[in-house]
C-alpha positions, 0 to 999 in steps of 0.5 A: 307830580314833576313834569320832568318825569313826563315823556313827550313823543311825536311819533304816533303808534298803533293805539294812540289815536283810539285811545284820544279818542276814547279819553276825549269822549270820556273825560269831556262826558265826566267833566262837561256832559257831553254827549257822545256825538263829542267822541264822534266828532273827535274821532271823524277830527283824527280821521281826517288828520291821519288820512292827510298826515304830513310828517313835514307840516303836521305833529302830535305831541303825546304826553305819557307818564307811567307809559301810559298816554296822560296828555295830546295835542296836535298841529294840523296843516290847513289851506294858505299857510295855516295850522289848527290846533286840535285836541288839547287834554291833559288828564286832571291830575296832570293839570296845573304842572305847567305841561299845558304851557310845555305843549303850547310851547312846542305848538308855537315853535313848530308853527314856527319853524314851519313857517306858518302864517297864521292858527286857529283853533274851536274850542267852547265857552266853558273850557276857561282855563284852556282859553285862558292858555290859548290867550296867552299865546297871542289867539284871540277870540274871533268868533262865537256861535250857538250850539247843540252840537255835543247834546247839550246847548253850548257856544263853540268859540274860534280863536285866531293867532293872525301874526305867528311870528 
C-alpha cells in the first residue's frame, strides 16, 4: 500500500460519524474485546463534538482509499486553550505505512496554528503502539487509572502535550 494513494479530508458527510462509530466498536472488540459499552462511549464522544463543533478550533481528518473510510482521527476544542485528541484508528492493513505519523502530523500543525496551548488525550494501557506515537510528539503520560469501563479490567492512560509550541 502507498499512502499516496490515500485521501485525507476534513469536511465531515453524512455517514461518517455512524461508520467511526461502528469500526471503533468492531475493530477494538476483534482486536482488545471490548465490550460494547466501547462503542457507546465512542459514540456519546462524537455526540458531544458534532453538537459543539467549531469549524475555526475542531477538525476531523478522515482517511479513505478505494472511498472507503480506512483511518480517523479528530481535534476537539476544550476549556483554557486546550485541544483533545480523540479517536485515532487506522484499519490493520493500513498500519505501519506511516499514515499514523501523517495524522499526527496535521493534529500538531492544526493545534498549532490555532494556537493552542496545551493537548490531551485518554487512551489505554495496551494500545503500545499508538502511545508510543503519542510519545513521539512530545505527550507524556500523566495519569493512570483502573478500569472496568469497556467490560473488561484495563488501565485508562492520560497523556499530555504541556508546551504545544
Amino acid at each position: 500500500m502507498n499512502i499516496n494513494e490515500i485521501k485525507i479530508r476534513t469536511e465531515i458527510r453524512p455517514g461518517d460519524l455512524g461508520y467511526v462509530i461502528y469500526r471503533h466498536g468492531k475493530l477494538y472488540g476483534d482486536e482488545y474485546n471490548y465490550g460494547i459499552s466501547f462503542e457507546t462511549y465512542v459514540g456519546l464522544g462524537l455526540h458531544e463534538f458534532y453538537e459543539n463543533y467549531d469549524t475555526d478550533k475542531d477538525r476531523v481528518w478522515i482517511c479513505e482509499h478505494d472511498d472507503k473510510i480506512i483511518g480517523f482521527v479528530l481535534l476537539m476544542h476544550r476549556e483554557n486553550n486546550t485541544a483533545q485528541l480523540r479517536y485515532f484508528y487506522l484499519e490493520p492493513e493500513y498500519r505501519g505505512i506511516g499514515l499514523g505519523k501523517k495524522l499526527m502530523e496535521l493534529f500538531m500543525n492544526f493545534l498549532k496554528e490555532k494556537k493552542y496551548h496545551s493537548a490531551y488525550l485518554w487512551t489505554t494501557h495496551e494500545l503500545n503502539t499508538a502511545a508510543s506515537l503519542y510519545t513521539k510528539y512530545g505527550f507524556e503520560m500523566t495519569e493512570s487509572k483502573q478500569s472496568t469501563a469497556f467490560e473488561k479490567p484495563l488501565n485508562e492512560v492520560r497523556y499530555d502535550l504541556k508546551n504545544v509550541n
